[in-house]
VMD Tcl script that draws the C-alpha trace (Angstrom):
set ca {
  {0.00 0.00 0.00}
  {1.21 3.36 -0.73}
  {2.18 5.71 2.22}
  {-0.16 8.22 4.11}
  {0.88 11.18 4.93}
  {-1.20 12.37 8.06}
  {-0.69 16.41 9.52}
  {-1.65 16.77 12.73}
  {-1.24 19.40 15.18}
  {1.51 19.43 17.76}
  {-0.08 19.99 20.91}
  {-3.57 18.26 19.85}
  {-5.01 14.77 19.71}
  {-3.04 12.76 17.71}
  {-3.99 9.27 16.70}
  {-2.71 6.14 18.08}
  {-2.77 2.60 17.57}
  {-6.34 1.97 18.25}
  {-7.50 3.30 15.03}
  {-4.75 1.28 13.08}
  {-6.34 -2.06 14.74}
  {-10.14 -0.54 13.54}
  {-8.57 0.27 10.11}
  {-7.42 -3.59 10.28}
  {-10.30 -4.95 11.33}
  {-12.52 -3.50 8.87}
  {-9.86 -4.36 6.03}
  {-11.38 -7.72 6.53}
  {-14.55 -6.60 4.22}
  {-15.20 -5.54 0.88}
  {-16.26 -1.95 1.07}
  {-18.07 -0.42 -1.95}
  {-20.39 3.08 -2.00}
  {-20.55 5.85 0.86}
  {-19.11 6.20 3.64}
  {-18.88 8.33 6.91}
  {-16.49 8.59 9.37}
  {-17.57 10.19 12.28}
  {-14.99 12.35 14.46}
  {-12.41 11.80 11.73}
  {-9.68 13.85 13.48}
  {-6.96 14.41 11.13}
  {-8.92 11.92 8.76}
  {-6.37 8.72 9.20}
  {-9.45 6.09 9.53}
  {-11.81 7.18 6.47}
  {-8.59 7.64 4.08}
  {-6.91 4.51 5.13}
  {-10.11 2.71 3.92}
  {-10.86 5.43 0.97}
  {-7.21 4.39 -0.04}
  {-7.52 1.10 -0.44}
  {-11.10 0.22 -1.65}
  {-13.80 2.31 -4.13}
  {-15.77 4.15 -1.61}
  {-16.80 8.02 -1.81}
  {-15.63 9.25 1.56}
  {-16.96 12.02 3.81}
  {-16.16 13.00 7.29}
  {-17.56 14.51 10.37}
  {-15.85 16.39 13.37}
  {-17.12 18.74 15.49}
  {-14.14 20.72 15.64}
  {-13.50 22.94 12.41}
  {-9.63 22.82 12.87}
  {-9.93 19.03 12.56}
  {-12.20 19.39 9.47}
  {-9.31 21.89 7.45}
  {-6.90 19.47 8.27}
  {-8.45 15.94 7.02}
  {-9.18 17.87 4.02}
  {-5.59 19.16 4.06}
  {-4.28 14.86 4.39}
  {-7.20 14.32 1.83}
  {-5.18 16.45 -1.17}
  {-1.97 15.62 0.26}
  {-2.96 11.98 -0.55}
  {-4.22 12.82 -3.99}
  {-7.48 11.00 -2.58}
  {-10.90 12.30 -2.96}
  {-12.94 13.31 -0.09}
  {-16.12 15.70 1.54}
  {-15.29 16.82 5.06}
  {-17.91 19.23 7.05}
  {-18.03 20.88 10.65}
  {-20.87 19.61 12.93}
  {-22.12 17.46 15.82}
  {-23.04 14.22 15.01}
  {-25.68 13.76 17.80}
  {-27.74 16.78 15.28}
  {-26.56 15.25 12.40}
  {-29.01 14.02 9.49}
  {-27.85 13.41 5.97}
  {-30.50 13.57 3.04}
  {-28.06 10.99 1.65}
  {-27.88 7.53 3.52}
  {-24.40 5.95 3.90}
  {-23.97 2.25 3.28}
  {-20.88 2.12 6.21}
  {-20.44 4.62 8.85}
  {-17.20 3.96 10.85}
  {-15.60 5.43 13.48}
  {-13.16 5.73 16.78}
  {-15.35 7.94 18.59}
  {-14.60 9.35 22.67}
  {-15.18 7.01 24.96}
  {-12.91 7.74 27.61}
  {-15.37 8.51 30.59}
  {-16.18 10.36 33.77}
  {-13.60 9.11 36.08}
  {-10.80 9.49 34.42}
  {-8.84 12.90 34.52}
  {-9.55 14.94 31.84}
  {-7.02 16.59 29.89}
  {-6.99 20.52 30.07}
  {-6.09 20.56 26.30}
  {-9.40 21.09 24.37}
  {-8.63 19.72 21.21}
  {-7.37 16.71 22.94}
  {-10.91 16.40 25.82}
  {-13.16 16.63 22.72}
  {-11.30 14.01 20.90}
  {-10.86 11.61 23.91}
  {-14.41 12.26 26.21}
  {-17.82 10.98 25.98}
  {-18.86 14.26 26.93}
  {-18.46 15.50 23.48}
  {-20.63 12.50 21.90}
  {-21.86 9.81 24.24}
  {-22.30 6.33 23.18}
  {-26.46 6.56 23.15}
  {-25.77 9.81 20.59}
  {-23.40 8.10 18.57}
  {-25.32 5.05 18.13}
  {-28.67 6.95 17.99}
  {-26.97 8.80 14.67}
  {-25.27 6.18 12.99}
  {-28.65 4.40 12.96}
  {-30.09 7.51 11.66}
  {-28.06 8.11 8.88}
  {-26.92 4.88 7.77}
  {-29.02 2.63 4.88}
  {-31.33 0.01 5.21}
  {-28.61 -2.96 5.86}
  {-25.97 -0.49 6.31}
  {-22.85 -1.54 8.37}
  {-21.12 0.41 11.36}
  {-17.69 -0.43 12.21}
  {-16.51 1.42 15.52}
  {-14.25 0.75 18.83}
  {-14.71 1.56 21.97}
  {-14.11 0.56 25.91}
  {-13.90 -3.47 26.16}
  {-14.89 -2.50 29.64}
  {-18.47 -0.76 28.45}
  {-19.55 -4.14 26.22}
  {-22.67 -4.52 28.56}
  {-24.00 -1.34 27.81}
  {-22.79 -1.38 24.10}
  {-24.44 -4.60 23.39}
  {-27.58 -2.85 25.08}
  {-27.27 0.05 23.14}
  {-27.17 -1.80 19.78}
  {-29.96 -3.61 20.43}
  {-31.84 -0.20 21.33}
  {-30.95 1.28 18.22}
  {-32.04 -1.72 15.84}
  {-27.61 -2.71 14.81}
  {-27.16 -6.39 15.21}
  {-23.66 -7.16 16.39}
  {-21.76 -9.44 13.81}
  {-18.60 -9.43 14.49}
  {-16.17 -8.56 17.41}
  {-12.57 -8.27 18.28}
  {-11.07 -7.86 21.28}
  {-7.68 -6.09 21.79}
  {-5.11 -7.28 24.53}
  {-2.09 -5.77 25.19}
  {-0.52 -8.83 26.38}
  {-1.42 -12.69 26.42}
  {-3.47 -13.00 29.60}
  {-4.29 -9.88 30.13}
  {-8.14 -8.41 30.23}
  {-8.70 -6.49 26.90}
  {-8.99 -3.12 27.05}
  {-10.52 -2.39 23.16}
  {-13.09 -3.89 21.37}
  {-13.73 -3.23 17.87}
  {-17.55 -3.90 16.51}
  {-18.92 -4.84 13.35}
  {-23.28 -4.03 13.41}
  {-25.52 -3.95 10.74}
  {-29.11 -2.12 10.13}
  {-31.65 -4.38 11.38}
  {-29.93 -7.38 10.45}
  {-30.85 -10.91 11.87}
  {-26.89 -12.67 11.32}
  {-25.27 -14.34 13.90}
  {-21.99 -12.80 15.78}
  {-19.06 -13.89 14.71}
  {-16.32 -13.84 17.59}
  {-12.61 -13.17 16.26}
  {-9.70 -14.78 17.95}
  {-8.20 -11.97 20.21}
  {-5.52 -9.69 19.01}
  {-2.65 -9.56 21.38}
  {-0.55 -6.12 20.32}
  {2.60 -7.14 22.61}
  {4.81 -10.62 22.29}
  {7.21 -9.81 25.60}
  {8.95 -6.59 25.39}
  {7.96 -5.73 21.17}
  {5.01 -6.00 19.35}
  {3.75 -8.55 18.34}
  {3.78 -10.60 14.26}
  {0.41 -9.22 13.53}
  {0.83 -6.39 15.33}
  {3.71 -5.63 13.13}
  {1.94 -6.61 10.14}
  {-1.05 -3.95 10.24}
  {1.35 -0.73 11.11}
  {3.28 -2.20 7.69}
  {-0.13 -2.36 5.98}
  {-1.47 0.60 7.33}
  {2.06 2.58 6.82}
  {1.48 5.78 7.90}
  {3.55 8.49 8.37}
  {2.84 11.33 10.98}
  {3.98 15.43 9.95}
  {3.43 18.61 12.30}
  {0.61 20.82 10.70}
  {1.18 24.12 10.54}
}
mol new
graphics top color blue
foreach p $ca { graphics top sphere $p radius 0.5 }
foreach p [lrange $ca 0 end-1] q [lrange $ca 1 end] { graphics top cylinder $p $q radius 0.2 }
display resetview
């Protein structure tokens, strides 16, 4: 795969490992027509996946600055993309998307919050709580359409709760170890639009073998190959 360039700010969020695993795990499928990823940041998921299959892309942050600067990694790329300001909980497309994906906030009251803003509205439920999130992707996505998304392994009884609230049948999940035997602390989620499927568990992904990451680990940074540049 040819390499991303990404620009992010140098005292923001910047992305992390999590949504290399997501970009992985939704690799796995076949992805044709539109697509929306919600809190793109600096864009990394929905032009991983815009890179490598024939989907139109659009994105969705609620913070303008990330907005200019997916667009920015969007031309960069050469790749062709529609990225717009607003807050998904609102939002309503007169076009339906057959995949919404997304690594939306879901650290939680409890933990300490950072004092950065950029960085509390990309990392905090605050800013888009699961029930909003879920509530919009069913919204805006197709009949059949497909969410892909990760969040807290910890929160899985209230996702799996939520989903069933908001008509997405769970059919396929991942958890995310950092070490063999340890609990998993990410989950990622495949759900589709009033679907009737059975779940299909993956075999866990285990990022650390010892001391270095792990083969597979190692294999989706090489597929994903990103690079990361200071935007300024």
């Amino acid at each position: 795969m040819s390499q991303l360039e990404l620009y992010q700010l140098e005292n923001g969020y910047r992305y992390n490992s999590d949504t290399l695993f997501l970009y992985d795990f939704i690799s796995a499928s076949k992805l044709r027509g539109d697509i929306l990823d919600v809190g793109c940041g600096c864009g990394i998921l929905g032009l991983l996946v815009a890179r490598d299959s024939s989907v139109i892309l659009k994105g969705i942050d609620i913070n303008p600055i990330n907005v200019q600067i997916s667009q920015y990694n969007a031309s960069v790329n050469g790749i062709t993309a529609e990225f717009i300001t607003g807050d998904f909980s609102e939002f309503k497309s007169e076009i339906k998307f057959d995949f919404i994906i997304s690594n939306p906030p879901f650290y939680h009251f409890g933990v300490t919050k950072s004092q950065n803003k950029h960085i509390a509205n990309s990392r905090y439920n605050d800013s888009l709580s699961l029930e909003q999130f879920l509530a919009g992707a069913n919204r805006n996505l197709k009949p059949k359409g497909v969410l892909y998304f990760c969040y807290d392994a910890k929160q899985i009884g209230w996702i799996l709760a939520l989903l069933v609230k908001f008509k997405l049948n769970l059919t396929k999940l991942r958890f995310v170890h950092s070490k063999r035997g340890q609990n998993a602390k990410l989950a990622l989620f495949e759900a589709k639009k009033s679907s009737k499927s059975m779940c299909e568990i993956l075999p866990p992904l285990v990022v650390f073998d010892k001391d270095e990451f792990s083969i597979e680990t190692k294999e989706i940074f090489k597929r994903a190959n990103t690079i990361s540049k200071v935007y300024k």
